[in-house]
C-alpha positions as CSV (number, residue, x, y, z in Angstrom):
1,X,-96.6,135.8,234.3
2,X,-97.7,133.3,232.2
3,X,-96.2,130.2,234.4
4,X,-97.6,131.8,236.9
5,X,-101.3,131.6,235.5
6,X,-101.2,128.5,234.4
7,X,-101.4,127.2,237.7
8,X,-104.7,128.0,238.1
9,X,-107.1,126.2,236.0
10,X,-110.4,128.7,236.6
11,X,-107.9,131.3,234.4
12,X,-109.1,131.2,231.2
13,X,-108.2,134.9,230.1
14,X,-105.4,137.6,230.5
15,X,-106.4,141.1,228.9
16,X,-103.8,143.7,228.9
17,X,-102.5,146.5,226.5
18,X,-98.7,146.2,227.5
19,X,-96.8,146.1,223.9
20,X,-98.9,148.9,221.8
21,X,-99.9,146.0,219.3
22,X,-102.8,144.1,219.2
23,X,-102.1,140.7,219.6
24,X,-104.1,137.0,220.8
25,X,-101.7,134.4,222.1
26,X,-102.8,130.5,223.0
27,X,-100.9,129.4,226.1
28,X,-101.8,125.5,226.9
29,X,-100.2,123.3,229.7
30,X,-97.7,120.5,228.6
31,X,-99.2,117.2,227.9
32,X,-99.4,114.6,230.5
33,X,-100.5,118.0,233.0
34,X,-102.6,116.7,235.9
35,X,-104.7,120.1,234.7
36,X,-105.8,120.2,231.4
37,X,-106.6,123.2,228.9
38,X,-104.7,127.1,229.3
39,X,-105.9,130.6,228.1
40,X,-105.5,133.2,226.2
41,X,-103.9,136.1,226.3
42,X,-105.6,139.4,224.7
43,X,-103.5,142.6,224.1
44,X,-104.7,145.3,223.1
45,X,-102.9,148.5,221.3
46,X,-102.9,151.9,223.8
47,X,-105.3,154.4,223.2
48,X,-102.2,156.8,222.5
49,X,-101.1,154.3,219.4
50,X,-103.0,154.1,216.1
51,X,-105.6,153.2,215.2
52,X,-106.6,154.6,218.7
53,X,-109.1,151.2,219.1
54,X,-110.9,149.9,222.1
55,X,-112.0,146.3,222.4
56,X,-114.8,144.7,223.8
57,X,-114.1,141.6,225.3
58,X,-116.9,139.0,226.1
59,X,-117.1,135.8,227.6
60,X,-119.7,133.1,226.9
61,X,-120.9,129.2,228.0
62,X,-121.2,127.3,224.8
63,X,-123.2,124.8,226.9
64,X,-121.0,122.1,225.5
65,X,-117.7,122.2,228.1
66,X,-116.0,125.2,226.5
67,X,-116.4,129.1,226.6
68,X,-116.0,131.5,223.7
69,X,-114.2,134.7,224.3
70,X,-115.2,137.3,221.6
71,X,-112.5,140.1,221.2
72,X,-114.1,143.0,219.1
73,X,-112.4,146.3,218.2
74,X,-114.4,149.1,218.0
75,X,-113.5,152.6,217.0
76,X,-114.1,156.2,218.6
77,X,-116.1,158.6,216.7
78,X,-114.5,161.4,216.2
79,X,-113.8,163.2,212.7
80,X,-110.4,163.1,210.7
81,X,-109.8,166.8,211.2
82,X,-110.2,168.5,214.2
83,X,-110.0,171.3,212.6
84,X,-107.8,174.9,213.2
85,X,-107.5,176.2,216.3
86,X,-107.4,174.9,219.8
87,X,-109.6,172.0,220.5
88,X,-113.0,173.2,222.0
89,X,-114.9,169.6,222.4
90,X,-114.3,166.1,223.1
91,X,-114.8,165.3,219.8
92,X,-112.3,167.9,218.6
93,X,-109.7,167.1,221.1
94,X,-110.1,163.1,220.0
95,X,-109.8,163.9,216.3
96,X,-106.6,165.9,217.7
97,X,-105.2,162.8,219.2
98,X,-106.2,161.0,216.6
99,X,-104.2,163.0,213.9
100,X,-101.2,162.7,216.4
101,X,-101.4,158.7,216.4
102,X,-101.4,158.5,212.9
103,X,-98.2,160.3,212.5
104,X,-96.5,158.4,214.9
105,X,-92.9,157.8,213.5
106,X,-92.7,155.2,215.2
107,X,-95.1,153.1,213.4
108,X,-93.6,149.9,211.6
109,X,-95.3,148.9,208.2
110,X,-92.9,146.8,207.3
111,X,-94.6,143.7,208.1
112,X,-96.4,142.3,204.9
113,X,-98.9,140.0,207.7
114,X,-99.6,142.9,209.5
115,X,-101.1,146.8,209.6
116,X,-98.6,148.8,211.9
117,X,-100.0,148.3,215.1
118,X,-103.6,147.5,214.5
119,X,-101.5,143.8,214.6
120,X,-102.5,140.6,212.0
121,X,-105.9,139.9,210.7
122,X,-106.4,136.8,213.6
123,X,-105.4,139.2,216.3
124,X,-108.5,141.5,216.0
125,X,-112.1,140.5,216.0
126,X,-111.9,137.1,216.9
127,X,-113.8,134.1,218.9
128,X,-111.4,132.2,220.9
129,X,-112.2,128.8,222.7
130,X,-111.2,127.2,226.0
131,X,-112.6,124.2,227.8
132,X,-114.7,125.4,230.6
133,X,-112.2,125.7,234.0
134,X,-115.3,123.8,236.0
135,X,-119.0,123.0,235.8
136,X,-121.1,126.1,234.9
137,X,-124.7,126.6,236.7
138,X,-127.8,126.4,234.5
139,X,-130.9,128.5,235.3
């Protein structure tokens, strides 16, 4: 996939949640390319794995050449506890879910760099530059 992108300069971004980590990845084209530049590749943990996060992605002109892309986690908000019982609102049945994510057995803390599956530091909120695939429009 990623050989495939990078044949196509206006690609400046890949978002996907394939690997239940969240992760950002630079991919650039070999020197001496006739097409300069790459992108970035945004993963982003299922909402089935803890810490249950959602991320906003934005993309912005930096009027100089180059785009930012913001990545920003955000969280849901439902309580801790859902309680006793059977779930009997969408908050309760995501505080259910949550409980069940952060029990996952499968988690792996073993990495000192890194919080389970919330991924390192540099892979959540983060501002991530690329040169601008062609001339953007003013107004």
């Amino acid at each position: 996939m990623r050989d495939l992108l990078l044949l196509f300069p206006n690609v400046v971004l890949w978002v996907n949640g394939h690997t239940h980590r969240n992760t950002v990845r630079p991919y650039g084209r070999a020197t001496g390319s006739a097409i300069a530049g790459g992108f970035w590749e945004i993963n982003t943990a299922a909402h089935i794995d803890w810490p249950q996060q959602a991320r906003v992605v934005e993309l912005v002109d930096n009027g100089d050449g180059t785009l930012s892309v913001f990545g920003t986690l955000i969280d849901h908000a439902a309580p801790l506890s859902y309680g006793r019982g059977t779930p009997d609102s969408p908050l309760e049945l995501a505080s259910l879910s949550r409980e069940l994510g952060a029990n996952d057995w499968q988690n792996d803390f073993s990495n000192p760099h890194e919080d389970g599956r919330r991924g390192a530091v540099e892979d959540r909120n983060v501002e991530l530059r690329v040169l601008a695939p062609f001339k953007l429009a003013r107004r």
